[in-house]
C-alpha positions as CSV (number, residue, x, y, z in Angstrom):
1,X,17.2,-21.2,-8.9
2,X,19.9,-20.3,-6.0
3,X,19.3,-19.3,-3.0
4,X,18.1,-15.9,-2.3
5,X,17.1,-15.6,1.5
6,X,16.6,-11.8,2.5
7,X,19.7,-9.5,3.5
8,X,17.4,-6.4,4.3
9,X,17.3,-5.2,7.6
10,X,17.4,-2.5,9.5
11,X,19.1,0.2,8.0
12,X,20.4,-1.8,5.3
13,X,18.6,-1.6,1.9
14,X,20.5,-3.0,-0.6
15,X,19.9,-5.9,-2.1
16,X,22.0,-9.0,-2.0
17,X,24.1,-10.6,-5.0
18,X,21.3,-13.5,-4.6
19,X,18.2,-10.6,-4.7
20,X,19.6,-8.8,-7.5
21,X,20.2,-11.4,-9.5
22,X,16.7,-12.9,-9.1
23,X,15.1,-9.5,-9.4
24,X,17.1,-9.2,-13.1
25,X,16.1,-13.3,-13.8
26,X,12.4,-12.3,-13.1
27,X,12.5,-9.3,-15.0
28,X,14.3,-11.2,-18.5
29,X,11.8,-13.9,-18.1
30,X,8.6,-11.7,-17.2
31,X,9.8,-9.1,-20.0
32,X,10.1,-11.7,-22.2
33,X,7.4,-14.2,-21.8
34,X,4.6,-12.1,-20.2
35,X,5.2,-8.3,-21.6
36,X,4.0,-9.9,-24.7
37,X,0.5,-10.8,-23.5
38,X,-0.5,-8.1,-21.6
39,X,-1.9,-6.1,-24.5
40,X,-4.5,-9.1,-26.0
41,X,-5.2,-9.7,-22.1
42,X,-6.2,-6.1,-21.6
43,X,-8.2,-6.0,-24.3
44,X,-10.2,-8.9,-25.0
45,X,-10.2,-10.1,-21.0
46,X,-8.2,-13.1,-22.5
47,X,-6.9,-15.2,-20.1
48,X,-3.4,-17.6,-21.6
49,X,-3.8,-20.8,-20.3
50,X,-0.6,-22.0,-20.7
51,X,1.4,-19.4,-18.6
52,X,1.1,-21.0,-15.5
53,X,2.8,-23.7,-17.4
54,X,5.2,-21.5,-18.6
55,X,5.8,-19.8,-15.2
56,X,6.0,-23.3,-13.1
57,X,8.3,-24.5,-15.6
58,X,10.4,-21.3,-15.1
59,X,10.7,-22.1,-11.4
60,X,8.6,-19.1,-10.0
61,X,6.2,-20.8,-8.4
62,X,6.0,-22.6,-4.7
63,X,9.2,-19.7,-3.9
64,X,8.5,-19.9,0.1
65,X,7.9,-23.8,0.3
66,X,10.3,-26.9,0.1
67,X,11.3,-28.6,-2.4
68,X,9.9,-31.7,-0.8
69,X,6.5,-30.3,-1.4
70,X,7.7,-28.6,-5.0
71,X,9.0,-25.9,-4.0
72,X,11.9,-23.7,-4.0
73,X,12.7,-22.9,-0.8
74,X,13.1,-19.6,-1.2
75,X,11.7,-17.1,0.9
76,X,8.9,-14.3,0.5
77,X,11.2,-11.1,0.2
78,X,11.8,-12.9,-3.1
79,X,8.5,-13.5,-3.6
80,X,8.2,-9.5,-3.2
81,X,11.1,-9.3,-6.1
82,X,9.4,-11.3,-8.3
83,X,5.8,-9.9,-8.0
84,X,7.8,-6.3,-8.5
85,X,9.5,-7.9,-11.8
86,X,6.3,-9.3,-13.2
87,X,4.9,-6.5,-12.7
88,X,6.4,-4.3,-14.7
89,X,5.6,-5.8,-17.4
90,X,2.4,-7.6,-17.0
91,X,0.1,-6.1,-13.7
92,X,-2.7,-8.0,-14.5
93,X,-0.8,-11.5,-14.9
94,X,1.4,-10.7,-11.7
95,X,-1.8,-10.2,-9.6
96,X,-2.9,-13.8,-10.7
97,X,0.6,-14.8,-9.8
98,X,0.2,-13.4,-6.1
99,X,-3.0,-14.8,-5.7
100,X,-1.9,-18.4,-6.5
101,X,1.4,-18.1,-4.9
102,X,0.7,-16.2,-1.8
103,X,-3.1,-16.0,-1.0
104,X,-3.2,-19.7,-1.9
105,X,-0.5,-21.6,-2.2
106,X,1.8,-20.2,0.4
107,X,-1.3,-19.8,2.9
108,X,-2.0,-24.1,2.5
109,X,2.0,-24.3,3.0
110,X,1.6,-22.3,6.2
111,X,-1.3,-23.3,8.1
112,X,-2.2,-26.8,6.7
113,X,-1.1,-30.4,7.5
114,X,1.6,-32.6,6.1
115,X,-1.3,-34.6,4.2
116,X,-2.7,-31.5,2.4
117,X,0.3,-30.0,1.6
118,X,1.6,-33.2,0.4
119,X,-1.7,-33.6,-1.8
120,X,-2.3,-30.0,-3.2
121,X,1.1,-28.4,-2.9
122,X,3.2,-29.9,-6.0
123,X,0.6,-29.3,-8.8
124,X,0.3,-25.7,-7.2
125,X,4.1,-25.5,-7.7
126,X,3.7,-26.9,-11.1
127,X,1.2,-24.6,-12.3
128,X,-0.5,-27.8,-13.4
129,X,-3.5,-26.3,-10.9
130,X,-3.8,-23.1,-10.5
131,X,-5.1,-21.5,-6.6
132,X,-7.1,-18.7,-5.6
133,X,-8.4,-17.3,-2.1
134,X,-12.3,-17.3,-1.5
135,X,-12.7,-14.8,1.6
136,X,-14.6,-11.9,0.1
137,X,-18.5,-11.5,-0.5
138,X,-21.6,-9.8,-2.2
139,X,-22.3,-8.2,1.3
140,X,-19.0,-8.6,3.2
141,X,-16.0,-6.6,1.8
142,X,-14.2,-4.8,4.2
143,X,-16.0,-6.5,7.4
144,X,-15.1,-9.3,5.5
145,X,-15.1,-11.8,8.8
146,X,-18.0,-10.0,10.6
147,X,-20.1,-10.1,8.0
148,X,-19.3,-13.2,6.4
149,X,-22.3,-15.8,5.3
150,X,-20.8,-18.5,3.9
151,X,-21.7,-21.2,5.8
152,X,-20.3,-25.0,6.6
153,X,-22.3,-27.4,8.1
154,X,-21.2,-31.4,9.0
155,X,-23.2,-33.5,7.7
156,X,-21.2,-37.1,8.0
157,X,-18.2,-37.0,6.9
158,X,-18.4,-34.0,4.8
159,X,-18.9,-30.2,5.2
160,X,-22.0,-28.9,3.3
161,X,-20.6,-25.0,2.1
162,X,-23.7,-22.7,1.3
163,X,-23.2,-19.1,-0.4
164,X,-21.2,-17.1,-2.5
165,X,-17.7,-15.3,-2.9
166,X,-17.5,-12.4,-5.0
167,X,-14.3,-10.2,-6.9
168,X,-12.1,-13.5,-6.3
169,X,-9.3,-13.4,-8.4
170,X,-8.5,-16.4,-10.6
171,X,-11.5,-17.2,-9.9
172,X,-13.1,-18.3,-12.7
173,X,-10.3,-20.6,-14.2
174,X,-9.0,-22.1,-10.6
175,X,-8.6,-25.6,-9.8
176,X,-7.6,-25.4,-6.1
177,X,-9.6,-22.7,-3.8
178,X,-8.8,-21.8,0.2
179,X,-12.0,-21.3,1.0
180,X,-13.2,-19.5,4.3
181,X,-16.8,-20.5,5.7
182,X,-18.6,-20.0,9.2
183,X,-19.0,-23.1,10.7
184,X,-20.6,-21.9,13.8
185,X,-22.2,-18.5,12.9
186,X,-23.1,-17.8,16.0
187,X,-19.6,-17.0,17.3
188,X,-19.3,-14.6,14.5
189,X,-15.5,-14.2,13.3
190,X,-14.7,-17.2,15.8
191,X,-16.9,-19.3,14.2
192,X,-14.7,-19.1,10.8
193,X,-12.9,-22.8,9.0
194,X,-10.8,-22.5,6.1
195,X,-11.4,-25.3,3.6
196,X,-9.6,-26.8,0.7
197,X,-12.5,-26.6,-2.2
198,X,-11.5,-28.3,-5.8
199,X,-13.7,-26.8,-8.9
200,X,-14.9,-30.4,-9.2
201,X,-16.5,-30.8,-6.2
202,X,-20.3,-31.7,-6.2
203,X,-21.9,-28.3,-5.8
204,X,-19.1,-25.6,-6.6
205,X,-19.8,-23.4,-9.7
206,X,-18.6,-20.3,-11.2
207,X,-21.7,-18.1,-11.1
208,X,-20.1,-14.9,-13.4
209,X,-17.1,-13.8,-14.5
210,X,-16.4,-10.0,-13.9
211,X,-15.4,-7.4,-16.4
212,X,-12.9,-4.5,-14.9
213,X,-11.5,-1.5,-15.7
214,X,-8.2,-2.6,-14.9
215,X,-6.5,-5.7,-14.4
216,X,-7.8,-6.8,-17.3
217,X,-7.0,-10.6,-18.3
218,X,-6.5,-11.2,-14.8
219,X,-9.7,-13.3,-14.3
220,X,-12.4,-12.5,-11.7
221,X,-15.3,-13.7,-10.6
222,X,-18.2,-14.5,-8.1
223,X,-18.4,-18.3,-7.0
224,X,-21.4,-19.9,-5.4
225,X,-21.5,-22.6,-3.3
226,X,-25.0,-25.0,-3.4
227,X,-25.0,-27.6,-1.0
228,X,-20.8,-28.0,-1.7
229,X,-19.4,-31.0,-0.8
230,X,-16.0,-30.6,1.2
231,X,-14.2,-33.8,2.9
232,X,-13.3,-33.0,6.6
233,X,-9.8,-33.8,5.7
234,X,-9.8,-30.6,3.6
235,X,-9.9,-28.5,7.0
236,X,-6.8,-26.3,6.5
237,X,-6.2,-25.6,10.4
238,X,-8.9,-26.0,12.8
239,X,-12.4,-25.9,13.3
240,X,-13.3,-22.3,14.0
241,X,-9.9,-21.0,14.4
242,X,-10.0,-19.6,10.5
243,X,-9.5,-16.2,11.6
244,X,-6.0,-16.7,12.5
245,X,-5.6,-18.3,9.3
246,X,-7.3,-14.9,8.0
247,X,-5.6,-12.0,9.4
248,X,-1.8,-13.8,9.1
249,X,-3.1,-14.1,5.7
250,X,-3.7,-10.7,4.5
251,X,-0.7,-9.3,6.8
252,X,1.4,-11.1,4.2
253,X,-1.2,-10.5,1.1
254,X,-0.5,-6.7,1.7
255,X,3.5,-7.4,1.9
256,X,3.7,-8.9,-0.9
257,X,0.8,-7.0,-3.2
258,X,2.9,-3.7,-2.5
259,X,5.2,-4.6,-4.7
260,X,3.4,-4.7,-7.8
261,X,2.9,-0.8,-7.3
262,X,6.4,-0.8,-7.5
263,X,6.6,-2.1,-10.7
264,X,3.8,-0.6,-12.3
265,X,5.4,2.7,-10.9
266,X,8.7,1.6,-12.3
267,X,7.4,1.4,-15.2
268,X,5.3,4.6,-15.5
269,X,8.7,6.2,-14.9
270,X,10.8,4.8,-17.9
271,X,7.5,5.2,-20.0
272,X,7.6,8.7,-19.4
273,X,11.2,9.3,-19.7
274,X,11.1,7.7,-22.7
275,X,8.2,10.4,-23.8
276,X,9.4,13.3,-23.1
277,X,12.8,12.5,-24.7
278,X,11.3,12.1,-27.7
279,X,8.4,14.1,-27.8
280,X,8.5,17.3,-29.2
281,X,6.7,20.6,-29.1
282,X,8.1,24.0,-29.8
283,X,10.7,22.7,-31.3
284,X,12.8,20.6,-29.1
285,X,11.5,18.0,-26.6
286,X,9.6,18.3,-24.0
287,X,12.3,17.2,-21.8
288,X,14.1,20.1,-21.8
289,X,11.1,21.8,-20.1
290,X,11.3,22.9,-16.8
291,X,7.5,22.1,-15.8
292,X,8.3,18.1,-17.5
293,X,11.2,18.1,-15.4
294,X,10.0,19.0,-12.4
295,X,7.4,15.8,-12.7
296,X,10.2,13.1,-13.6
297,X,12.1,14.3,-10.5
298,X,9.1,14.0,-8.2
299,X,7.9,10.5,-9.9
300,X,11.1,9.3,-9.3
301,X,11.7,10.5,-5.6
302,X,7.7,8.5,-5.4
303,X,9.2,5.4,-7.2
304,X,12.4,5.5,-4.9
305,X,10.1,6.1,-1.6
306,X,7.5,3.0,-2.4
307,X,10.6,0.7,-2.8
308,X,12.4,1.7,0.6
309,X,9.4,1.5,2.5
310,X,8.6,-1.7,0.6
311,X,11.8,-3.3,1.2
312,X,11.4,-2.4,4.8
313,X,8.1,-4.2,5.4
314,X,9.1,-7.1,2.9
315,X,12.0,-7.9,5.6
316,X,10.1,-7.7,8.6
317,X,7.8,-10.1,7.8
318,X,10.0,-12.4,5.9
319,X,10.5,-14.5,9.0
320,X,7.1,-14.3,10.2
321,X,5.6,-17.6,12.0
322,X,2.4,-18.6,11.2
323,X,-0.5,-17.2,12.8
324,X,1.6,-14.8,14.3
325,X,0.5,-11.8,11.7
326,X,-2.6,-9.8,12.3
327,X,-1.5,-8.2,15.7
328,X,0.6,-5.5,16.7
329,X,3.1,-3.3,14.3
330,X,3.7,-6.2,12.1
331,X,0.1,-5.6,11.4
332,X,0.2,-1.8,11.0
333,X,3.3,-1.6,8.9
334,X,1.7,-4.0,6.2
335,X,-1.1,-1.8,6.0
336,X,1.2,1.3,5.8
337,X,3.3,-0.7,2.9
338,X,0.3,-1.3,0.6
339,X,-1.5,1.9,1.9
340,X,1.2,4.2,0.4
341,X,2.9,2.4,-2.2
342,X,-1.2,2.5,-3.6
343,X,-0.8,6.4,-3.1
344,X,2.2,7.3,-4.2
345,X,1.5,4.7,-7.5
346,X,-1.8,6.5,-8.1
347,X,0.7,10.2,-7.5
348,X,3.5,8.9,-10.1
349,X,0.6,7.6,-13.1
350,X,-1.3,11.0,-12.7
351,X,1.8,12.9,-13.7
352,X,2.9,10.4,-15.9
353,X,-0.2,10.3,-18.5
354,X,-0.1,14.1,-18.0
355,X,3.0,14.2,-19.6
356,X,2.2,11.7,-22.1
357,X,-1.2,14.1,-23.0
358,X,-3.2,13.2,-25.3
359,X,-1.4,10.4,-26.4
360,X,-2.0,9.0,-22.4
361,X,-5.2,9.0,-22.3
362,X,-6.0,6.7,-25.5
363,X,-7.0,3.5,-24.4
364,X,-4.9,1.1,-26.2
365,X,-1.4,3.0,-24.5
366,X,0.4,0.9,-22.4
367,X,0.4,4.2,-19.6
368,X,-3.5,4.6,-20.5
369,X,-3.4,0.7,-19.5
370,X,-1.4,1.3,-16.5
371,X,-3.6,4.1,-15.0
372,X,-6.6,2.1,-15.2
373,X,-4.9,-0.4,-12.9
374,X,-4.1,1.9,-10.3
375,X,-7.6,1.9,-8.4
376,X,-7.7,-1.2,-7.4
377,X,-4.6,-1.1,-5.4
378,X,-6.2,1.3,-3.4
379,X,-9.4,-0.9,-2.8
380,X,-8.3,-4.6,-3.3
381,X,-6.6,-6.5,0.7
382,X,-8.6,-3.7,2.7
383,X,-8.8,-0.5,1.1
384,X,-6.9,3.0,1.9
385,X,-9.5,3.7,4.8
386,X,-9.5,-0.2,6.4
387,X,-5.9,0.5,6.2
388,X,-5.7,3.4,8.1
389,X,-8.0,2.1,10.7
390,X,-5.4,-0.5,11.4
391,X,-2.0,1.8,11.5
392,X,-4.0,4.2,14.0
393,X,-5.7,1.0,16.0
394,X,-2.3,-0.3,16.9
395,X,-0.4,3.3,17.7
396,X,-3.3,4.3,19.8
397,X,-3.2,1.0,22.0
């Protein structure tokens, strides 16, 4: 794939020759290769194992690393376009995507050593593995650090990892997992290692899978650690300096998960366009009502908001070093991305499946499908409140 690096900034949002062609690339392929899953995935919680496959094959994974690990060498606005593509089509697939691409993959590109990216990077490229992010417990959600009681103790050359991670996505079908564990509890949050964890190590286990409301298909589930054996190689980083690894981390996971309201809004719009052209009631469609008219315009002012401020945020942290997220308005504008694009999405599918009526609110319609997706962008990388905590910490310093 050609190179794409990001010409948004400032006031400047319009997309490149590059972008736009990658954004249309990742729409064909995701409207063409995942569009058709989404349906069986939403309703049997199926999960395809051959799409990662499919989507390594297609180039669209490894987009922010080098080609000498796999990569593409892209860069992660375009990993912003392609979450927004693939999410039109398929939400619940394109989460999975973000999770292996960005929560894991990227993260072990960013913050590990020449050895682990070297080992774990290429089959995370290739989709042959596929990653998830363990960071997230029974008792530790949004003090996820604080609170955290996974533990890692060195016992030779090997870290024994005790308790459990719960709501990870791809959890239950992941090969490769970046793994956070207090290694000196009594420093609290500075007491935190990140660890590369294969499935097959002595001691990992799936303990359940999760059933949702939405996201659907995208797998989920809570993972226990008994006596896990981790080499000390597989430190990602170093010893008790996880929480840099952390907050970086989820500056970037909210960048880049804002996008998939974006395209689920997108979506939601042209759904509903589609309705109320051909819907009819009294006679003519309902698109010739004022009242239906009134909500297409708003949606689409929502839709057109989302994606400026998106675009915004996408850019300013496209260039962002390692370690260096987690601080200051970087920090605050991530949280403001995800915070409102979650709003506004939530806005845009409550008008949308009014419009659709009765028809929105069976089950097996793709809007009906939609709006049972939307809550968990309000909850999922800090929730609406977490997020507002941060925007007003940093302007009131």
């Amino acid at each position: 794939m050609g190179e794409a690096k990001s010409e948004v900034t400032g006031n400047n949002f319009c997309l490149s020759v590059d972008q736009q062609a990658m954004l249309d690339e990742a729409d064909r392929f995701a409207r063409n290769e995942l569009y058709p899953l989404a349906a069986r995935m939403d309703d049997e919680e199926w999960w395809p194992e051959d799409v990662f496959h499919e989507i390594g094959a297609a180039g669209y994974f490894g987009l922010t690393v080098p080609e000498e690990y796999g990569g593409q060498g892209l860069d992660l606005f375009t990993s912003g376009l392609v979450a927004e593509a693939f999410s039109r089509w398929n939400y619940a697939l394109s989460l999975s995507w973000i999770a292996h691409e960005n929560l894991c993959l990227n993260n072990i590109y960013a913050n590990a050593n020449d050895f682990l990216r070297s080992k774990y990077l290429p089959g995370l490229c290739s989709g042959e593995k596929i990653g998830a992010l363990g960071l997230t417990e029974p008792g530790a959600g949004s003090d996820a650090l604080g609170s955290m009681a996974t533990t890692a103790k060195l016992e030779g050359d090997v870290y024994i990892l005790n308790g459990r991670k719960m709501y990870i996505t791809n959890g239950p079908v992941a090969d490769t997992l970046l793994v956070y564990a207090k290694t000196e509890p009594e420093k609290g949050a500075h007491g935190i290692t990140a660890f590369i964890v294969e499935k097959d190590f002595p001691g990992f286990s799936v303990a359940q899978k999760l059933h949702k409301m939405g996201f659907r298909g995208s797998q989920t589930g809570e993972l226990l650690f008994d006596n896990c054996e981790v080499p000390v190689e597989n430190i990602v980083g170093e010893v008790n300096k996880g929480v840099a690894v952390v907050m970086s981390g989820l500056d970037l996971e909210r960048a880049t998960i804002a996008p998939i309201c974006l395209g689920m809004a997108q979506r939601a719009l042209e759904l509903t366009i589609e309705f109320a052209k051909t819907r009819e009631q009294f006679g003519k469609p309902i698109a010739s009502f004022q009242m239906i008219q009134s909500k297409i315009a708003d949606m689409y002012v929502w839709v057109e908001t989302i994606k400026a401020l998106n675009y915004k945020v996408l850019a300013e942290v496209n260039d962002l070093e390692a370690g260096q997220g987690g601080r200051g308005m970087v920090h605050a504008n991530t949280a403001a991305s995800i915070m409102y694009a979650a709003n506004m999405l939530n806005k845009v599918l409550d008008e949308a499946v009014q419009v659709h009526g009765g028809a929105g609110y069976i089950w097996e319609s793709e809007i009906n499908r939609l709006y049972r997706g939307n809550k968990l962008l309000e909850i999922g990388a800090g929730t609406t409140e977490v997020r507002k905590m941060i925007i007003s910490g940093e302007l009131l310093k």
